[in-house]
C-alpha positions in Angstrom: 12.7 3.9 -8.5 15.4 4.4 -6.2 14.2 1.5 -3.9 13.4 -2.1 -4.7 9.8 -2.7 -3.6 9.5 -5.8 -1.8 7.1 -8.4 -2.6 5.2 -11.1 -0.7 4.6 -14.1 -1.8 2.2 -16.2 -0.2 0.9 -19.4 -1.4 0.6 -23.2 0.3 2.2 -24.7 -2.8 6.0 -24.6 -2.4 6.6 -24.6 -7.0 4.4 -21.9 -7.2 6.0 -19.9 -4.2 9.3 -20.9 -6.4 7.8 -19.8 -9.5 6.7 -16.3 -8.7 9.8 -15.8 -6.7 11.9 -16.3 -10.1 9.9 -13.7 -12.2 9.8 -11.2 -9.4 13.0 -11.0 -8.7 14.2 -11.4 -12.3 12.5 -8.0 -13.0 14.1 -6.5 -10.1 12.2 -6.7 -6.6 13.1 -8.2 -3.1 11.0 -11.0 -3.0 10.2 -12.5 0.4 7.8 -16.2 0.6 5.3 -17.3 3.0 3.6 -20.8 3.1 0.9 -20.2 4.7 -1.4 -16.9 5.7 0.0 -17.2 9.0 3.8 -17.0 8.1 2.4 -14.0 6.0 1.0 -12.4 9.1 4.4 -12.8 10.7 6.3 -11.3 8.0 3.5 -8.0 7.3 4.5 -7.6 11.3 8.3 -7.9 11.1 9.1 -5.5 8.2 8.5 -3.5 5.2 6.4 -5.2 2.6 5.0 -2.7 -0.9 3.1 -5.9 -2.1 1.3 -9.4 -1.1 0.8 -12.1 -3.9 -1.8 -13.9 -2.0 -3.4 -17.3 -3.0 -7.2 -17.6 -1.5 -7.0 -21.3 -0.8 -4.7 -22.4 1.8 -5.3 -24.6 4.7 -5.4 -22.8 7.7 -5.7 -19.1 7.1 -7.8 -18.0 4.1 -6.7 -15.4 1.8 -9.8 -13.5 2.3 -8.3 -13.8 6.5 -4.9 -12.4 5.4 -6.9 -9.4 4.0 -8.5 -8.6 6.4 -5.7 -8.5 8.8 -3.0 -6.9 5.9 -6.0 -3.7 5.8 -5.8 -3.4 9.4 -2.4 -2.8 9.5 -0.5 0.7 9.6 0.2 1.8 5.9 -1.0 -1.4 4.0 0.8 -3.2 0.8 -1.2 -3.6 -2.5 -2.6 -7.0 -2.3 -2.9 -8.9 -5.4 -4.9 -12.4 -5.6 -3.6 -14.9 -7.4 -5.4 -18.2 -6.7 -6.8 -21.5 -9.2 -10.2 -21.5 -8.0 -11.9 -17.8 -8.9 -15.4 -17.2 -8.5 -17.1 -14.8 -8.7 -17.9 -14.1 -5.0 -14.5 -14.4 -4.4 -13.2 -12.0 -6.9 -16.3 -9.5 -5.0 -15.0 -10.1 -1.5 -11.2 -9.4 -2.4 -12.3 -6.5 -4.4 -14.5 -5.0 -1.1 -11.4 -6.0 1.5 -8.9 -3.9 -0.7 -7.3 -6.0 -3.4 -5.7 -4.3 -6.3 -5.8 -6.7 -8.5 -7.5 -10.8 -8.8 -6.0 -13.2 -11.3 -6.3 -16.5 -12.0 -3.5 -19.2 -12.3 -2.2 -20.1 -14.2 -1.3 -16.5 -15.5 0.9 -15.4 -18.0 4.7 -13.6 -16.3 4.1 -10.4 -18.6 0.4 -9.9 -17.2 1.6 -10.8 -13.6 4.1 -8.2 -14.2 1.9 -5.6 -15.4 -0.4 -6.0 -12.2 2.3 -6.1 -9.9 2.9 -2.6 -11.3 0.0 -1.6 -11.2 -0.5 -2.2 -7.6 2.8 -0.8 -6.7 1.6 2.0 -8.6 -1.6 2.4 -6.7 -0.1 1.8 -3.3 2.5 4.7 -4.2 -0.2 7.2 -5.2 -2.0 6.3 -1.6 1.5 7.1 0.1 1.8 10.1 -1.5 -1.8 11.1 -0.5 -1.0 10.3 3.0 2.2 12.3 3.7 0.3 14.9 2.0 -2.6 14.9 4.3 -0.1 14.4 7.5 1.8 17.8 6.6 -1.2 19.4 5.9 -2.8 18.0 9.6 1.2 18.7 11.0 1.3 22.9 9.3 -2.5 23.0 10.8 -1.5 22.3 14.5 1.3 25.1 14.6 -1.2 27.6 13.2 -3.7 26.8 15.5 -2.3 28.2 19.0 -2.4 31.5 18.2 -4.3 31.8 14.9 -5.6 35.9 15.7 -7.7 37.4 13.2 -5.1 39.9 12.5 -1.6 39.3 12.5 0.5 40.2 15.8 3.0 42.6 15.0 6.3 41.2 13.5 4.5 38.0 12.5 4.0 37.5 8.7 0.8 37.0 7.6 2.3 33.9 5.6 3.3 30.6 6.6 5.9 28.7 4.3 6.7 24.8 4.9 7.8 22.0 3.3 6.6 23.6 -0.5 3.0 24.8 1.0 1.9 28.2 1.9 -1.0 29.3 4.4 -2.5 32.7 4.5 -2.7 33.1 8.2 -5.2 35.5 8.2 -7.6 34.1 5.8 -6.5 30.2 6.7 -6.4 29.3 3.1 -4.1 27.6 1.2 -2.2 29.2 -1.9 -0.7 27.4 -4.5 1.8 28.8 -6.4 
C-alpha cells in the first residue's frame, strides 16, 4: 500500500473514539474522530476518508442517518458498524444502506482489524471497477464521432489506450 488509508471514527463516547483511534493507527492508518454523526458529515465533506467506523446510537444523528448520507456521496468509504446495541433489524438496515461489515462491541482489536481490511479491501475493488468503467465510457466518446463502418483511409482500424484495445470496425474489445 503505497498510501495510508484514512479511517473515520465516529462514536458519541469519547474512550471508545480513544480506543479505536489507538489500534488503528498502531497498525498503520491515518485515523481521523468524530463525536457525533454530524461532525462525521463535516469531515466525509472536507476530505478524503477510505473508511467510517460508525456507532448506530448517538444522540442526534443516527448511524443508520450517517449512511444514508456517506452512500450519497461521490466515491463512498466502506462503512463498518460497530455499535453495543445490535439487533437484528439493525444489522438488516446497515446491510441494505451499504455497510461492509456490523460488529458488536465490545470486539476483539484482531477481528476489528480483520474487518477493517476487509472493507478497505472491498472499497478498493469498487475503485478499481469504477476507473475501469470511466476509461471504458472516456475511449467510447472518442470513437464515437466518426465511428464509419469502414475505416477512412490512414486511420487504423485499432484503437490503443491506457492498456485497452478497440477494433474500430467491429466495436469490440480485444484482450490481449
Amino acid at each position: 500500500m503505497t498510501e495510508k488509508a484514512c479511517i473515520l471514527i465516529v462514536d458519541d463516547e469519547a474512550a471508545i473514539r480513544f480506543f479505536l483511534s489507538e489500534e488503528i493507527s498502531r497498525a498503520g492508518y491515518t485515523v481521523l474522530t468524530a463525536a457525533s454523526g454530524e461532525e462525521a458529515i463535516v469531515q466525509l465533506q472536507k476530505g478524503h476518508i477510505d473508511l467510517i467506523l460508525l456507532d448506530l446510537q448517538m444522540s442526534g444523528m443516527s448511524g443508520l442517518q450517517v449512511m444514508e448520507e456517506v452512500k450519497n456521496s461521490h466515491m463512498p468509504p466502506a462503512v463498518i458498524i460497530l455499535t453495543a446495541h445490535a439487533t437484528f433489524d439493525s444489522a438488516v438496515d446497515a446491510m441494505r444502506l451499504g455497510g461492509s461489515d456490523y460488529l458488536k462491541k465490545p470486539c476483539d482489536a484482531a477481528e476489528l482489524l480483520s474487518s477493517v481490511e476487509k472493507g478497505l479491501s472491498k472499497r478498493r475493488a469498487a475503485l478499481r471497477r469504477q476507473e475501469m468503467l470511466r476509461l471504458i465510457e472516456e475511449t467510447a466518446h472518442q470513437l464515437q464521432p466518426s465511428a464509419p463502418s469502414q475505416p477512412e483511409p490512414g486511420r487504423s482500424r485499432f484503437l490503443e489506450k491506457r492498456g485497452l484495445l478497440l477494433d474500430t470496425e467491429e466495436g469490440t474489445e480485444i484482450r490481449g
